[in-house]
N, C-alpha and C positions, 0 to 999 in steps of 0.2 A: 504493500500500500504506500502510494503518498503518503509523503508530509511535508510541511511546509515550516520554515520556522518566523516567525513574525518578527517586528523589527524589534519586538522589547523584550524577543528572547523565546517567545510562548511557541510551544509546538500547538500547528492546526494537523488534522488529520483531513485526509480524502475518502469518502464513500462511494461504492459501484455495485452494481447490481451482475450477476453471472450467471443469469438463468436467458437466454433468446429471447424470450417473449419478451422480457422486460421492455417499455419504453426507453428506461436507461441503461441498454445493455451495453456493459465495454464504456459509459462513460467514469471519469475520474471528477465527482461533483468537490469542492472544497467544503468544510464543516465551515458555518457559522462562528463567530468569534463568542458569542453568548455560551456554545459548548464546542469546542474545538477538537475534541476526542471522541471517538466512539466508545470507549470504555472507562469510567472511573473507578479506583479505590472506593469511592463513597457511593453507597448503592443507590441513595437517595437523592446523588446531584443527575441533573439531566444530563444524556448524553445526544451526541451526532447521529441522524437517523437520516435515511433513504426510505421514501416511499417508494416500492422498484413495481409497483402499480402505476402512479403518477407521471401523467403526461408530462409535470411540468419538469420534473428532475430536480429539482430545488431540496437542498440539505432540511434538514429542522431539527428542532431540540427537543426531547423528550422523556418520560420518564422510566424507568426500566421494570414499570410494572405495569399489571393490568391498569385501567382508569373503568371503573367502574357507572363511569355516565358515559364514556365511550361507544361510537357505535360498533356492534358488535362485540358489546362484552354478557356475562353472565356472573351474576354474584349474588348474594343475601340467598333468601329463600324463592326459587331461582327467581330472580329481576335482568330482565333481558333491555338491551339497548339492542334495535332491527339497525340496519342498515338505512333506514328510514327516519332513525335519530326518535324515531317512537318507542319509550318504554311502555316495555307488558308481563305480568307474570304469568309462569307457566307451573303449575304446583303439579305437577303427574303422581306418583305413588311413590310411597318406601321402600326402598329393593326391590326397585324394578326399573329399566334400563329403555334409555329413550332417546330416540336420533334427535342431534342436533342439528345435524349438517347431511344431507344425502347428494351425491353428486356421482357421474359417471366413473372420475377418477378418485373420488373423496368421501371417505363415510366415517361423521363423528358421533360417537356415542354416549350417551353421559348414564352413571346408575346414581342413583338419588338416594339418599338415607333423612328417616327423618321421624316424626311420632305423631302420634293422635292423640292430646290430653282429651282427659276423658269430658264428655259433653260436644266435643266439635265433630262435625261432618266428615271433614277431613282431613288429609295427613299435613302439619308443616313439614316441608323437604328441602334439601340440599344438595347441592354436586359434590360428590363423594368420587367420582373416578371418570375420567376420560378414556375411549376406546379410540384409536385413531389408524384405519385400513385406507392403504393406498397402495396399487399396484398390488405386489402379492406379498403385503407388509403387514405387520399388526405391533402398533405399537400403545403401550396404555400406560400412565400417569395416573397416580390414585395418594387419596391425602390415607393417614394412616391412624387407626382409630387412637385416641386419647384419652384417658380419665380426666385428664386436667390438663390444662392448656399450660405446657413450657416452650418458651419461644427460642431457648437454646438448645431443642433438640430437633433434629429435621424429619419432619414429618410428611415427606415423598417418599415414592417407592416406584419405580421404574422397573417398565418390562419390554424388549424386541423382541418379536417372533417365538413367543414364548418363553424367553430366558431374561432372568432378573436381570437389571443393569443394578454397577454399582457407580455412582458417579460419588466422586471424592466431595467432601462437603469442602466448601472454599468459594469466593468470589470469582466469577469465571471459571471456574472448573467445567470443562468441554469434553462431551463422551460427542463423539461423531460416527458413520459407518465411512467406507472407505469411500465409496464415490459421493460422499458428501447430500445422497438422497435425505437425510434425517441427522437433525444434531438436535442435543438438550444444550443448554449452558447456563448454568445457574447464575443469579441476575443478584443473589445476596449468598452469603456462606450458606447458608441455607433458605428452607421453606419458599426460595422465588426459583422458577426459572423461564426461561422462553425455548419453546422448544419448534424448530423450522422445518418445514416438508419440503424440500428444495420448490422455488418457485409456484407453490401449489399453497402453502398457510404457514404464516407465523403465529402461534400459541403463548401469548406470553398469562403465568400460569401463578397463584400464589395461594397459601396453604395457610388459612384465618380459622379460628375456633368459634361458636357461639359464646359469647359471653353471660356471663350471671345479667349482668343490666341489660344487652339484646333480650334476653328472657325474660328479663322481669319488665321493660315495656313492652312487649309484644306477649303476654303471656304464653309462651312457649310450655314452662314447666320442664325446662332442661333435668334431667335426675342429676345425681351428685354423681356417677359412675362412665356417664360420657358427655366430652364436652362439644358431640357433633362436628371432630376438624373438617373443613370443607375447602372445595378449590373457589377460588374467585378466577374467573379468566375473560381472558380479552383474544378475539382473532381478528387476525388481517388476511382478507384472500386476494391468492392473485391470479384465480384459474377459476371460477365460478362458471358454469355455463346459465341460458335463461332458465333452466328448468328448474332449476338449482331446488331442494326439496330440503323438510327438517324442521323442528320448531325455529329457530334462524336461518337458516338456510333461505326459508321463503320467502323471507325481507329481502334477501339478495335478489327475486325475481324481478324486471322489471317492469311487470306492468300490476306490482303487488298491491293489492289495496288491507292495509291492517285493520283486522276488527279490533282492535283494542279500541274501547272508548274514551275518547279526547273527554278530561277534564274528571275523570274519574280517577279518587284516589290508587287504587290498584287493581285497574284493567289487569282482568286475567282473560286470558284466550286458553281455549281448549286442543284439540286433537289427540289426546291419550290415547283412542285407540289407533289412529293413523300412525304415532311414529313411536307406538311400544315394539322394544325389539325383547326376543327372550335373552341374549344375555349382551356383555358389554361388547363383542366384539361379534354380534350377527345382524344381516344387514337385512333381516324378513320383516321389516314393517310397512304397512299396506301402502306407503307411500314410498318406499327407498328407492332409488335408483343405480345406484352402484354398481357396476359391472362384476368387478372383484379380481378379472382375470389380469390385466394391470396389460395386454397384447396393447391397445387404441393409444393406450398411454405410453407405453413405451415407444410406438411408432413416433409418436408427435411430438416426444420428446428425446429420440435418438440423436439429432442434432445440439443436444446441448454437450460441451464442452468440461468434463468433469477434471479437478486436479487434484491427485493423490493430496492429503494432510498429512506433513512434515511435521512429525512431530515424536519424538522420542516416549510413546504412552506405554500406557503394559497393556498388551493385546486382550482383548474381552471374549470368552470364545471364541474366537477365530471371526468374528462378525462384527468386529469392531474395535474401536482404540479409543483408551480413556489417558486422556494428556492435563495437565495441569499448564495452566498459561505463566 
């Protein structure tokens, strides 16, 4: 990568994007002087980003975690931001597993945890685990049950194609596969990471407890025995088609009209039985699209230019490399 060093000494960094599709494919855009770096020390300060969607190719600054009023994120007891910048809740059931995203080359899964105090209709829920199949991939992210919420122990758990990852707890700690189709990189020593599907979705992903106080205004009735860890997450797609299907997914279509009701405190929209899948990583819901066989995607994606990672890691079963930056 570039770099640049400014007159008063400051290193800027450059940003590019290396998937074809991209708009800005092969260009070297410079970082903004507000954040000059794609990566900080501080988890908390903005860094250098490329939108490698974006026509305009212009750097920006931003945060290294989900944004939970963002479009296309998903957090609390699920609170979706569409694509449409319309929030809506989707409450589906308690261990039980529901497309978020269904696409020919893309299919994400979310399984929800959550309880019914006694007297209510239905269940409050949470995203408890992501399922993410691409091509002939399966990759899953899942927060990891807790009694009590300790913020210094990491509460992810990572799995490829069946086999646990271990990614080393640390700022930037990068597990990648070799042709660079999938990387995680954790975004804080622990509990954050963002994990990218080469030119197809960035997942940027963080791991929150229900608290005593979310409980006690929202009458929850959390027990003393779990503190419900959940993901909060935020996506960026770069490969949606119009059909694009899923409780978000659908926002992505363009000619989407949201039922969610304007002006109501918490528009919930329905479809539980359209996108219940039976477990986290199956793509049989009455709506999914998914192909699965990864042939259409690989063709249209054979032209992209992969570069081995140089990187001195200790090999992961043979399916990957865990390197420390």
């Amino acid at each position: 990568e570039m770099q640049t060093i400014t007159g008063a000494g400051a290193k800027v960094e450059s940003v590019s994007c290396n998937f074809r599709k991209s708009p800005c494919f092969a260009k070297k855009i410079k970082c903004p002087s507000e954040c000059p770096l794609k990566s900080s020390s501080d988890p908390n300060a903005k860094i250098c980003y490329l939108d490698c969607a974006s026509p305009v190719c212009k750097a920006e600054c931003k945060y290294h975690k989900p944004n939970c009023n963002g479009r296309g994120s998903a957090c609390l007891d699920p609170r979706f931001v569409g694509a449409d910048g319309i929030v809506f809740y989707f409450h589906g059931r308690s261990n039980e597993h529901f497309t978020l995203v269904s696409d020919q080359n893309l299919q994400i899964n979310a399984r929800f945890i959550g309880l019914r105090p006694e007297g209510r209709t239905r269940d409050y829920t949470w995203i408890q685990a992501l399922g993410i199949l691409f091509e002939s991939h399966k990759f899953i992210v899942e927060a990891t049950k807790a009694t009590t919420w300790n913020g210094e122990i990491d509460h992810l758990k990572f799995s490829y194609n069946g086999e646990e990852l271990q990614i080393p707890q640390g700022y930037l700690s990068t597990w990648e596969i070799a042709q660079k189709k999938i990387s995680v990189e954790r975004t804080s020593s622990m509990n954050s990471v963002v994990v990218n599907v080469q030119g197809v979705v960035e997942i940027y992903v963080n791991v929150v407890p229900v608290t005593k106080e979310d409980s006690r205004i929202h009458n929850y009735q959390i027990p003393d025995n779990d503190c419900f860890a959940h993901l909060e997450v935020q996506f960026k797609f770069y490969d949606l088609s119009s059909k694009v299907e899923g409780v978000l997914g659908r926002t992505y279509q363009p000619d989407f009209e949201n039922p969610a009701k304007l002006g109501v405190a918490m528009p919930v929209v329905g479809g539980e039985d359209k996108y219940r899948t039976t477990s986290l990583l199956s793509t049989d819901c009455g709506a999914c699209l998914f192909a699965g066989n990864g042939e259409d995607f690989e063709k249209k994606n054979s032209v992209i230019e992969y570069g081995m990672m140089d990187c001195r890691g200790v090999s992961n079963s043979g399916n990957g490399i865990v390197c420390k930056r």
